[in-house]
Every structure is written in C-alpha cells, then in structure tokens.
N, C-alpha and C positions, 0 to 999 in steps of 0.2 A: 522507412523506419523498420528497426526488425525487431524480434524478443529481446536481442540483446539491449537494447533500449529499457524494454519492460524492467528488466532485472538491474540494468543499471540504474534507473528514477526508482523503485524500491527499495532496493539494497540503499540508495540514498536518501531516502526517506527516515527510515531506520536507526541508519547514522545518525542522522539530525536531529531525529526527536529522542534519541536515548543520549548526548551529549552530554547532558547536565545528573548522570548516574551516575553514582558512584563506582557501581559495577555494571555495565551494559550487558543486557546478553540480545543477541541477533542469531537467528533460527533461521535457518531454509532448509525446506524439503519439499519430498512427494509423497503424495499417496493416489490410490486408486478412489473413486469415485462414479459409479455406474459403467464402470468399464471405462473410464476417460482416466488420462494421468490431471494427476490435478497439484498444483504447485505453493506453495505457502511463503511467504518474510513473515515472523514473526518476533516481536520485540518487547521489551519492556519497559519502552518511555512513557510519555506525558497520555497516551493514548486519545480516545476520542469518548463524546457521548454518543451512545448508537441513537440516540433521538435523533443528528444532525447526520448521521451515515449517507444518507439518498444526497447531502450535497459535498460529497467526499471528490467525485468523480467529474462535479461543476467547473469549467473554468473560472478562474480570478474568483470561487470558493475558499475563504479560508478559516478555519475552527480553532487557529490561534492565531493571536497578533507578531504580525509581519518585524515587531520590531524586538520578539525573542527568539522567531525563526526566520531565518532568513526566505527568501523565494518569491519565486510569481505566482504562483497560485496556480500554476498550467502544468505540472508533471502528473499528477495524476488522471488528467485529461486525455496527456497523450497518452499514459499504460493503456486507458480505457479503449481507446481510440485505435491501436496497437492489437489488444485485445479479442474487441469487433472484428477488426479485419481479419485476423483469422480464425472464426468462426467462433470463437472462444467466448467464455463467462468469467467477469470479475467482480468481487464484494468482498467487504471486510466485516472485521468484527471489534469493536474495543470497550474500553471500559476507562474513564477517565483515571490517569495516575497508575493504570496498570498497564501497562500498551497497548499493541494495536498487532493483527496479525491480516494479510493479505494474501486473499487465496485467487486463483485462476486456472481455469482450462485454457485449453489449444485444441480445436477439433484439425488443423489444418497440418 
C-alpha cells in the first residue's frame, strides 16, 4: 500500500460525510510543522465528537450508523496503518456538524 492510498480513503472520506451539504467544501494542503511537511483533508460535513477521536483509527470503529454512511469501518485503519509504516503521525480534529479535518506527516 502506498500514500496514494492515504489520500485516496481521505479524500473519500470527505466525500461521504460532506454528501448531504448543500454546498461541500473539501480542503487539502500542506504546511510545515517542526520542519516535517505536514498534510491536511479538511471538510465540512456531519464531523465527529473529539471525546470519540482515539477510536477514529479502530478497526470496524464507527461514530456514525452504517446505514447513513456507507462502509466497513477499516479505511481509516488502513491510512493509519499506511501512515506508521512510513514513520509518520496521524490525528484529527472535529466538531460534530461542522466537519472534520485530517492531518499527517511522512518522515520516510
């Protein structure tokens, strides 16, 4: 599995939870971070509570019902997964009803 994985389960992420907006908006960038490039999706969908954030990255983890989002429960597993292996750090941030935004390094 490579980043481009990463970027494609994000970028799909995004997609799916900003669906039901009127107007979507879906953000990707970089910036710098202790010297590290450091990478962002951020979006404006149904978001998350950060109380539940630590089981974001759980497999078969899900913080909405499967039967207004589609999925298995494993894409964020694998970013994380993806992530790790190349030396990298990943965490979000959201705010239920406002979105959700995903940030990561890559040391490799």
């Amino acid at each position: 599995m490579t980043t481009k994985q990463v970027f494609w389960n994000l970028i799909a992420n995004a997609v799916k939870f900003t669906a039901e907006r009127d107007s979507a908006f879906i953000e990707i960038g970089q910036y710098q971070q202790d010297g590290t490039n450091a990478f962002f999706i951020r979006d404006n969908g149904v978001g998350f509570n950060m109380k539940y954030a630590d089981k974001l990255f759980a497999p078969f983890q899900r913080l909405h019902p499967q039967e207004k989002f589609a999925g298995t429960g494993v894409g964020l597993s694998i970013v994380q997964r993806i992530i790790l292996k190349h030396n990298g750090r990943i965490w979000a941030e959201g705010q239920t009803d406002r979105g959700a935004t995903f940030f990561f390094t890559l040391t490799q």
